[in-house]
C-alpha positions as CSV (number, residue, x, y, z in Angstrom):
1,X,0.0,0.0,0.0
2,X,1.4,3.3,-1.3
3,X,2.1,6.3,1.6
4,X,0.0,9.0,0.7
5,X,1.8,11.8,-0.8
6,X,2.4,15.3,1.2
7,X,0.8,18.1,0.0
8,X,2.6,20.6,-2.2
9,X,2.5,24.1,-0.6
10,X,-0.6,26.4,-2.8
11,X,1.2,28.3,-5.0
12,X,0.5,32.1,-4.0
13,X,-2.5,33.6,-5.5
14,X,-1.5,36.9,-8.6
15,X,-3.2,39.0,-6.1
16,X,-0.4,38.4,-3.3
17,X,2.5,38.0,-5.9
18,X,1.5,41.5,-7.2
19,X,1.1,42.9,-3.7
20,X,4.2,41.6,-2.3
21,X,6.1,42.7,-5.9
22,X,4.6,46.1,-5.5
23,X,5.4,46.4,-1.7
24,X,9.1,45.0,-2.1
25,X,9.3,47.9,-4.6
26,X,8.1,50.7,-2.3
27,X,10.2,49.4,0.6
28,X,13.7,49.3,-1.6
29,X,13.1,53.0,-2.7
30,X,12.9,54.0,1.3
31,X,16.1,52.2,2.1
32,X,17.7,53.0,-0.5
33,X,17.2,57.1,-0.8
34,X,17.8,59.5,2.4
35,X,14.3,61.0,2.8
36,X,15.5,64.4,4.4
37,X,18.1,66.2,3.2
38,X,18.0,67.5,6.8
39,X,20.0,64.5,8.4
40,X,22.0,62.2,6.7
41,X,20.4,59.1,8.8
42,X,16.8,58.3,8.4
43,X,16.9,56.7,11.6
44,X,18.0,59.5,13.6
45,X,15.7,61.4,16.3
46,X,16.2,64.3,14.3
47,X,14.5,62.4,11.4
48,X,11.7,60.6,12.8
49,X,10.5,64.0,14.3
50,X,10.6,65.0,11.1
51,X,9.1,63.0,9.5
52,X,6.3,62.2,12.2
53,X,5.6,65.5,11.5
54,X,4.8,65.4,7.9
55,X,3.4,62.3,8.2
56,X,0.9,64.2,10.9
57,X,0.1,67.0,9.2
58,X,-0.9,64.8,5.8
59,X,-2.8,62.8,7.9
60,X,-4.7,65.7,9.7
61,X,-5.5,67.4,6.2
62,X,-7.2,64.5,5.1
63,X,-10.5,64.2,7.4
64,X,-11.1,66.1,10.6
65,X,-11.4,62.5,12.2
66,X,-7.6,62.1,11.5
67,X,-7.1,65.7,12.9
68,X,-9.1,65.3,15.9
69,X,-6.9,62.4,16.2
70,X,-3.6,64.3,16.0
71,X,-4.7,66.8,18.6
72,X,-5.2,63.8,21.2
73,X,-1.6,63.2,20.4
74,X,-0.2,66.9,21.2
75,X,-2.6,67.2,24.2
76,X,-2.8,64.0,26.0
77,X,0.5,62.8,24.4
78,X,2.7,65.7,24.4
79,X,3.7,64.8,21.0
80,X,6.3,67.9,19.7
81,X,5.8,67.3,16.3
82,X,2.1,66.6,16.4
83,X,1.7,70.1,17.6
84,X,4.1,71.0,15.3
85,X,2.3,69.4,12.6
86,X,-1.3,71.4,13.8
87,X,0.3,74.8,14.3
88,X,1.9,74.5,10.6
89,X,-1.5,73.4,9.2
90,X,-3.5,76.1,10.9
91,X,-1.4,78.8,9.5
92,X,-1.3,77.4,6.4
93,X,-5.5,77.0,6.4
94,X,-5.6,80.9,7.6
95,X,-3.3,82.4,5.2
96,X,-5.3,80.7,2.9
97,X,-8.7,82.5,3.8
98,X,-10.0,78.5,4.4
99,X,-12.1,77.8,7.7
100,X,-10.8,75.6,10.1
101,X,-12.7,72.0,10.8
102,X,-13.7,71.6,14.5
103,X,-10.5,69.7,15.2
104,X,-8.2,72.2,14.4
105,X,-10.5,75.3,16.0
106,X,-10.7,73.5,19.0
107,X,-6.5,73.2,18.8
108,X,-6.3,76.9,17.8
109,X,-7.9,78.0,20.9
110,X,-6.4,75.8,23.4
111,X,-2.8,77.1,22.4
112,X,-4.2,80.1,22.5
113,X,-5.7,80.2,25.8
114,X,-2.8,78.4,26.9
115,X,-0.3,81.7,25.6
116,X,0.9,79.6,22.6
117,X,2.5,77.0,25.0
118,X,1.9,73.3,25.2
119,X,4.1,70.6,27.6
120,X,5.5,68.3,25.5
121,X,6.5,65.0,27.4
122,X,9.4,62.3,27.1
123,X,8.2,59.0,26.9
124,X,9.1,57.4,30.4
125,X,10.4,54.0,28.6
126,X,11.4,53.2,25.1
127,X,8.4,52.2,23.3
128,X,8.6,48.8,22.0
129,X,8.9,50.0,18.0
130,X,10.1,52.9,16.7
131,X,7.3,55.6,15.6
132,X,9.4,56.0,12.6
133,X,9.1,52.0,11.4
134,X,6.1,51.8,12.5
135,X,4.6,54.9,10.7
136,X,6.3,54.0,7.4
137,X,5.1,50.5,8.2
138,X,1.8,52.4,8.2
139,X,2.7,54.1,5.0
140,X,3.3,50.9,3.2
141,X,0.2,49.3,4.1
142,X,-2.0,52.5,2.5
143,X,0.2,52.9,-0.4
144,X,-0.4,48.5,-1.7
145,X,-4.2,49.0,-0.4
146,X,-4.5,51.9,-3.4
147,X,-2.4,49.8,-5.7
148,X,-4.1,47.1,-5.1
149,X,-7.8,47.5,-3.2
150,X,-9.0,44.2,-4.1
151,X,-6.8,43.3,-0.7
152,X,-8.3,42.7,2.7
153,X,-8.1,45.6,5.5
154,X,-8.3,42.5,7.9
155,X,-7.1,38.5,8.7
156,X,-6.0,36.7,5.3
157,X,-7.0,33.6,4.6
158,X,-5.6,30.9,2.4
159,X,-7.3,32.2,-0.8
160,X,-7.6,35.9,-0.1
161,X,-4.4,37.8,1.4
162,X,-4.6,41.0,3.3
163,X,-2.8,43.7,3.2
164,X,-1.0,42.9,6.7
165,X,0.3,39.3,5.6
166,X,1.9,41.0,2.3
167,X,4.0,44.0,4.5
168,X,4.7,40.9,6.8
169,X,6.2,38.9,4.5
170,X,7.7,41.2,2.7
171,X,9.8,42.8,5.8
172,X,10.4,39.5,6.8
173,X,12.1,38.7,3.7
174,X,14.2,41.8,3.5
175,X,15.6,41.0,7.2
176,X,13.9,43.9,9.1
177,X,10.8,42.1,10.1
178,X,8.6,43.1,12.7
179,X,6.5,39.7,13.3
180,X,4.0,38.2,11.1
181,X,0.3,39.3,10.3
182,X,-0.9,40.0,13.9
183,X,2.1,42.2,14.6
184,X,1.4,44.2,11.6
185,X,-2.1,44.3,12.1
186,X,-1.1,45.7,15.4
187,X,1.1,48.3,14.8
188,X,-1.8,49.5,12.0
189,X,-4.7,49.8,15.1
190,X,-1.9,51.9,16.9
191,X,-0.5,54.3,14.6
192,X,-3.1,54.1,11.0
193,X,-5.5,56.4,10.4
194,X,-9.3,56.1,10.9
195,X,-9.8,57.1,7.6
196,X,-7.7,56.9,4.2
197,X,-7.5,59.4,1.6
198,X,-9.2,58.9,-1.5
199,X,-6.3,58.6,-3.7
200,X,-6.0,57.2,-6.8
201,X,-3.8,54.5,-8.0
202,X,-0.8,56.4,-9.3
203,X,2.8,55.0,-8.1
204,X,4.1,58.3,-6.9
205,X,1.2,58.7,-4.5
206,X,3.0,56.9,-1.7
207,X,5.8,59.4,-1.8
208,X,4.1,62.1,-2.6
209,X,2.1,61.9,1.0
210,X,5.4,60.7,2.8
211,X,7.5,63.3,1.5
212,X,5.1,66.5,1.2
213,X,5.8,68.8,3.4
C-alpha cells in the first residue's frame, strides 16, 4: 500500500505576488534614498520628528477624524511634532482665507488660551517599535491597499491575502521584520489612520504623502 503523498505548498494567488512585488518595490526606494536632506540618517531622532511631522500634518488634512486624532496626540500625548504638525497646518489653512474643521479650531484656541505654549513630554520607557518604522510601516500598508484595493483591511486567509500578511512577508524577507500578520495588524490599530484618503492608484502617490511637506 502506497504512503500518501504530502501536500505541495498552494502556489501564492496573482493578487499576493503582485502585492508583495509592489510592496518590495516601495520598501527598496525608502532604504535605498535618504528622505530628508536635513540628516543624513533616516533613523535619527532628528528624522523621525521630522518625518512624524509630515506624516501628521498629511494625515490631519485628510479628514477632521484624522485631525481630531492628531490633537489627542499633542494634548494627551505631548507629542512635539504633532503640535508641530497642527500649528503649521493652521497657519497654512488661515493664510489661505479657508475655515478651520472643528478639530483644528478647537486646537487653535487651546494654544491660544494656553499663551501659545503646550508641555511636550518624554516617553518614560522606550516604546517597544520605533514611531518611525512603525509609521512607514503604516505608509506601506496605505500605499499597496491603493495599488491594489481588491486586498483585505483584515485577517487573510488561504485564498484571499490582506494587506498585513503581504508588508509581513515582505519585511520578513528583507531581514527587518517586525513579526507576522498580527504584529502588523497591530502596529496599524496603533499608529493608521481612521480614515484613508481617496487617492488614486498612481505609483508616486505613496511618496508624494510621505515626502510633502
Amino acid at each position: 500500500m502506497s504512503k500518501p503523498q504530502p501536500r505541495k505548498p498552494a502556489e501564492p494567488s496573482w493578487l499576493e505576488a503582485a502585492g508583495k512585488a509592489h510592496v518590495r518595490a516601495a520598501l527598496a526606494a525608502i532604504r535605498q534614498s535618504n528622505v530628508f536632506d536635513l540628516v543624513p540618517d533616516l533613523f535619527s531622532n532628528a528624522a523621525l520628528q521630522e518625518m512624524l511631522r509630515r506624516v501628521l500634518k498629511n494625515l490631519a488634512s485628510w479628514h477632521p477624524r484624522n485631525a481630531a486624532r492628531v490633537v489627542e496626540l499633542a494634548l494627551r500625548g505631548g507629542l512635539e511634532p504633532a503640535d508641530l504638525a497642527l500649528r503649521e497646518l493652521i497657519s497654512e489653512y488661515n493664510e489661505r482665507g479657508e475655515p478651520l474643521n472643528s478639530a483644528l479650531t478647537t486646537y487653535a484656541n487651546i494654544v491660544a488660551d494656553r499663551g501659545g505654549a503646550i508641555t511636550y513630554r518624554r516617553p518614560r520607557s522606550r516604546p517597544r517599535e520605533s514611531p518611525l518604522v512603525a509609521f512607514t510601516i503604516v505608509m506601506l500598508i496605505i500605499d499597496v491597499m491603493r495599488e491594489l484595493p481588491q486586498l483585505r483591511l483584515d485577517r487573510s486567509s488561504p485564498r484571499h491575502p490582506s494587506a498585513f500578511s503581504i508588508v509581513a512577508a515582505v519585511l520578513i524577507e528583507a531581514g527587518v521584520g517586525r513579526g507576522g500578520e498580527k504584529a502588523i495588524r497591530a502596529i496599524w490599530k496603533q499608529y493608521g489612520p481612521p480614515v484613508l484618503a481617496p487617492f488614486g492608484r498612481r505609483r508616486d502617490l505613496f511618496y508624494r504623502a510621505l515626502l510633502k511637506k
